[in-house]
N, C-alpha and C positions, 0 to 999 in steps of 0.2 A: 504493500500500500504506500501512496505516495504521502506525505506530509502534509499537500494541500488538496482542498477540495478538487474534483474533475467534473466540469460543467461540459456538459452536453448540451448541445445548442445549436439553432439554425437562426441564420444573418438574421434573416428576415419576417421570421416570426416573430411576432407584435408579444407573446407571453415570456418569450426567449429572452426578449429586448427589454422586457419591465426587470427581470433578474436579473440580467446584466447590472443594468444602471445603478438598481442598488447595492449590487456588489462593488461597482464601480466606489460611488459615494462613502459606501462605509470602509471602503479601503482594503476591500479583503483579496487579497491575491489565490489566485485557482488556475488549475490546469483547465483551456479551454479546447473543447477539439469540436470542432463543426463536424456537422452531420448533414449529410445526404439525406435527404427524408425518403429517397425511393429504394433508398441501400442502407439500410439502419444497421451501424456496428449491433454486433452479437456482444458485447460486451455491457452495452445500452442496455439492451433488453432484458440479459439476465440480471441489470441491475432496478428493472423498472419493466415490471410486466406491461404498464401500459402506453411504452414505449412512443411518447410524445416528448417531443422539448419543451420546457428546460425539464432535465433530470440532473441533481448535486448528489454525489457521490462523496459522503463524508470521510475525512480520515481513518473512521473510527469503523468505517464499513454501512452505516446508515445512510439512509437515500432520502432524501426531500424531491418529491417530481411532480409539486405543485409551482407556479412561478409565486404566488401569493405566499406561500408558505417560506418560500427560498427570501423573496424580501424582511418575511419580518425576522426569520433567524438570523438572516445576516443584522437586520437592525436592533433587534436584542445586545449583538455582540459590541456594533460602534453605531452613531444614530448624530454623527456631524450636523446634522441639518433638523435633527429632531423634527423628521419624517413622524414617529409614532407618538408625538404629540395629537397627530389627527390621524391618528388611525381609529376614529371614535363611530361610532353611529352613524353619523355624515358620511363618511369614506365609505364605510359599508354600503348605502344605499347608494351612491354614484357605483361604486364597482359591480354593484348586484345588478346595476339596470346595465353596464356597460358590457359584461361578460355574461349576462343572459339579456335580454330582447337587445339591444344592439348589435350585439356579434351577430348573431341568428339573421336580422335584417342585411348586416357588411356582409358575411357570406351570400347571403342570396343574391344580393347586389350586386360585387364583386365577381362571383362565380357563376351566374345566373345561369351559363348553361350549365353546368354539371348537376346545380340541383333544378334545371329543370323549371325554374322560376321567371316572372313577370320583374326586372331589372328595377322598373322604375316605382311599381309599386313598393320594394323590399327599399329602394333611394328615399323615398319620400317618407317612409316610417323610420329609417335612419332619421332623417333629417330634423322630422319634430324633436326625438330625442337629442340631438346638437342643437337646437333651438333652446331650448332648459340650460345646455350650458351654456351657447353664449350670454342670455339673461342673468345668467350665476355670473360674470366675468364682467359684469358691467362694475360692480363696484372697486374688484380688487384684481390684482393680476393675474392672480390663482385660483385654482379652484373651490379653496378654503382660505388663504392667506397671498398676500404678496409675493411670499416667496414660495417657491414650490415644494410641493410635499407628498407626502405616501398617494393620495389621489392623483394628482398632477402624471405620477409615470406610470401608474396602473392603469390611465385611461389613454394618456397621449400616442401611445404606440400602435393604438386601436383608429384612432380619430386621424394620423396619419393617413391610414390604408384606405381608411371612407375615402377623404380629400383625394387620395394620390388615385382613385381609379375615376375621375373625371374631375380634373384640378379648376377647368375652365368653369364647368358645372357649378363647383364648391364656393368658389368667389364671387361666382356671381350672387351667392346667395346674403341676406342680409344679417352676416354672423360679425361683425367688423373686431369683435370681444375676442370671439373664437379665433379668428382668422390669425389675428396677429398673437393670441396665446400659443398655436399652433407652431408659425415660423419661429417666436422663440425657443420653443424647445426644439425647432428641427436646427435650428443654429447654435445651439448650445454644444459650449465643450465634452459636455459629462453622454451628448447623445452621439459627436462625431467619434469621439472614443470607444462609446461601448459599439458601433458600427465596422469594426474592425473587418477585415475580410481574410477570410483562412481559406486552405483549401480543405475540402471534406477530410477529417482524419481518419486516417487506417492502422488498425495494428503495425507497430515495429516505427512508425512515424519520430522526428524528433516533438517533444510536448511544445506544445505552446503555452503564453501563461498570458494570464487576462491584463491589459497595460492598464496601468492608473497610475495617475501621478496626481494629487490633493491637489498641487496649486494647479494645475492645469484642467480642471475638471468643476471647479467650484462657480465657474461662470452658466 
């Protein structure tokens, strides 16, 4: 067993990307090895029957292979930005509608043909729900506070993937709160960081390790 955690991960999943960030934040360094989602290491698997990313692969031989779960143990451990100050009541209900009736909607929208679905319909019941947050974002910059917090990258890597599958769509619409809460986090240090790009790892591979550096990351 290695000394540090082994995060299993892919670029571009939005759940992958919220445990990233906060590993990033609280400083915690890990073996990172991307995964091919169409060729999943055997290694993944038997550490994580339900073989989705992120799965964290403890020192100690325990596995967390929730992304929600991987944030707050990391933030139990270091909590710089006192992220679980609002991990209250509030964050739950943002996350609960964001990772059920929103994703459900970004899938069908996004993916429309595979499941088989009406695009604009699954768009437009996204969209009410990004309506509630831009209205949330009219007072402050975040989704609970100015600065950002356990909500802010639970939801932002989600609200990303709406935007990025008709950007032109997205803008036009009247979110001006959302819109520019959105490019700050897709400009943010702590997001171009945990973006790293690897190549899928394979058995016998040299390890990669997840880069963070405090000062470069706090913007």
């Amino acid at each position: 067993m290695t000394d540090l955690p082994v995060l299993y991960s892919f670029r571009r999943c939005p759940y992958a990307m919220r445990a990233r960030m906060a590993l990033l934040v609280a400083g915690q360094d890990c073996i990172l090895r991307e995964v091919l989602l169409r060729n999943k290491p055997d290694e993944m698997i038997a550490a994580s029957s339900k073989a989705t990313v992120p799965v964290l692969v403890l020192p100690d031989g325990g596995v967390i292979d929730e992304s929600l779960d991987i944030m707050r143990w990391v933030l139990e451990i270091r909590d710089p930005e006192d992220w679980l100050e609002t991990d209250g009541d509030a964050a739950e209900e943002l996350v609960a509608a964001n990772d059920g009736p929103f994703k459900h909607h970004l899938d069908r929208y996004k993916y429309a043909t595979r499941h088989d679905t009406d695009p604009v319909e699954h768009r437009d019941a996204g969209a009410a729900i990004l309506a509630d947050l831009d209205q949330r974002l009219e007072k402050r910059s975040n989704l609970q506070r100015d600065q950002r917090s356990f909500a802010d990258i639970a939801l932002f890597p989600f609200v990303r993937q709406f935007a990025g599958t008709d950007r032109a769509w997205f803008d036009a619409q009247p979110w001006p709160n959302l819109r520019a809460w959105l490019d700050r986090h897709l400009e943010s240090a702590l997001f171009k960081t945990a973006m790293l790009r690897l190549q899928p790892w394979q058995p016998g591979d040299a390890e990669r390790r997840l880069l963070h550096d405090r000062d470069e990351i706090v913007g």
